[in-house]
C-alpha positions as CSV (number, residue, x, y, z in Angstrom):
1,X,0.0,0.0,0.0
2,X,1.4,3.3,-0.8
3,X,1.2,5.0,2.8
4,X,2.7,8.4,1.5
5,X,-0.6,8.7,-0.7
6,X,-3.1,7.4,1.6
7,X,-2.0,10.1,3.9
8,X,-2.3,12.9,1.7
9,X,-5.2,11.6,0.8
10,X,-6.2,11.6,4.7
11,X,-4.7,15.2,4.6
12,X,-7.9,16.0,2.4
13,X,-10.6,14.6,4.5
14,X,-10.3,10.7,4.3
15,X,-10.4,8.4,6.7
16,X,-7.5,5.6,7.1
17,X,-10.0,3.1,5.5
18,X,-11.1,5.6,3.1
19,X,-8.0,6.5,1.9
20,X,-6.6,2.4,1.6
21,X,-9.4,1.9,-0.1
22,X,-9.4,4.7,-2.9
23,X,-5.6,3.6,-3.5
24,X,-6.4,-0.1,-3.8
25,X,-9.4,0.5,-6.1
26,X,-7.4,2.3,-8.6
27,X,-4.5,-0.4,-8.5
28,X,-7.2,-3.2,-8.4
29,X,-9.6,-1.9,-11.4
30,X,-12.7,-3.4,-10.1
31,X,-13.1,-5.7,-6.9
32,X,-15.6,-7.0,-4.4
33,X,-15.2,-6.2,-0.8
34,X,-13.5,-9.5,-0.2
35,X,-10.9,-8.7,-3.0
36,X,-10.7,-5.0,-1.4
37,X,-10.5,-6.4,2.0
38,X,-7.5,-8.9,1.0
39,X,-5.5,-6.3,-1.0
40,X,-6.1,-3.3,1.8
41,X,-6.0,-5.5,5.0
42,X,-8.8,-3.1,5.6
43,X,-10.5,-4.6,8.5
44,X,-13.6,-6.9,7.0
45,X,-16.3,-5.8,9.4
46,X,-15.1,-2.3,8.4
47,X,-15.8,-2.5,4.1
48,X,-18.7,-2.7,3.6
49,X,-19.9,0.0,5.6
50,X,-16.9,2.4,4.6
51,X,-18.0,1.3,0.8
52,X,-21.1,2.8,1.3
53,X,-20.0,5.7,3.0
54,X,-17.6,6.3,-0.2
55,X,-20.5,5.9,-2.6
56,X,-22.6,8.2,-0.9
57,X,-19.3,10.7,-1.0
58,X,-19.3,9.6,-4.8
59,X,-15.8,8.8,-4.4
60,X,-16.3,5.4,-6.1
61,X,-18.7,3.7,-7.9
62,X,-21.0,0.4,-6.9
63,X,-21.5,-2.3,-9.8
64,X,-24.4,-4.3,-9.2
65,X,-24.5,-8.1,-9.1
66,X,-23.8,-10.9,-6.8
67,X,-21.0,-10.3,-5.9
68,X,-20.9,-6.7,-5.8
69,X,-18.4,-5.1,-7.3
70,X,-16.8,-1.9,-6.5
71,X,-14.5,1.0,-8.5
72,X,-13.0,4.4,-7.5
73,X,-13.6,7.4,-10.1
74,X,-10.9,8.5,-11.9
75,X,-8.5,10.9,-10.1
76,X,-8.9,13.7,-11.5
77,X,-13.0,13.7,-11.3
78,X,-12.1,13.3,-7.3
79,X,-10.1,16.3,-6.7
80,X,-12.5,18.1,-8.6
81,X,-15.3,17.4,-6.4
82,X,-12.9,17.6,-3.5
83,X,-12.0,21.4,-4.9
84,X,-15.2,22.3,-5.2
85,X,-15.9,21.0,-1.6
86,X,-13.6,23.0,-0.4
87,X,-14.6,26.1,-2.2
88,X,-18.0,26.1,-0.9
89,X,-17.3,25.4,2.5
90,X,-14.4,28.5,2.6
91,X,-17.2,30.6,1.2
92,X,-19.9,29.7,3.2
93,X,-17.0,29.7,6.5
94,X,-15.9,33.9,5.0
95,X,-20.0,34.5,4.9
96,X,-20.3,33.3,8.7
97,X,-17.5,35.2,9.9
98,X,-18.2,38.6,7.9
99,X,-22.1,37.7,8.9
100,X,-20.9,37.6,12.8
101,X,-19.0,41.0,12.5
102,X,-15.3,40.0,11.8
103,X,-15.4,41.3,8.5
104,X,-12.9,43.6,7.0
105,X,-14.7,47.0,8.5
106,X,-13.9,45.6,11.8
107,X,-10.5,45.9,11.7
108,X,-8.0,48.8,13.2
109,X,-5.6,50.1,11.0
């Protein structure tokens, strides 16, 4: 597992599991949990409900069948809805703080 990636990866929000799991997925292509689970040595009670946490995040994808089979989006469709994340939650966080008075007229010069 490439643990210099996972933690930047952790650096923009993800959880350990989160973060083994992105990295695996790309190496891997498409797996099922148990293939995840075995490549990751994430935790097997853990998968399947950090899987679904992912997909609801949209940072990978669920292929339907028995077994299940999982895949990350590609790279650079996750940093952009990381970015964009980010962006709104700056904006919102600069609307709050000007909102609450510590906006730029507040200041002493």
């Amino acid at each position: 597992m490439k643990t210099e990636l996972t933690g930047k990866l952790q650096k923009l929000g993800f959880t350990e599991n989160e973060a083994k799991i992105y990295v695996g997925l790309l190496s891997l292509g498409e797996a099922t949990a148990r293939e995840i689970h075995e490549y990751t040595h994430v935790p097997r009670p853990k998968i399947y409900s950090t899987l679904e946490r992912m997909s609801k995040k949209k940072y990978i994808e669920i292929i339907g069948g028995t077994p299940a089979y999982f895949k990350s989006v590609n790279p650079e469709q996750l940093t952009e809805m990381l970015r964009n994340e980010f962006l709104f939650s700056l904006n919102e966080t600069l609307k709050e703080l000007n909102s609450a008075g510590y906006g730029i007229k507040n200041r002493c010069f």
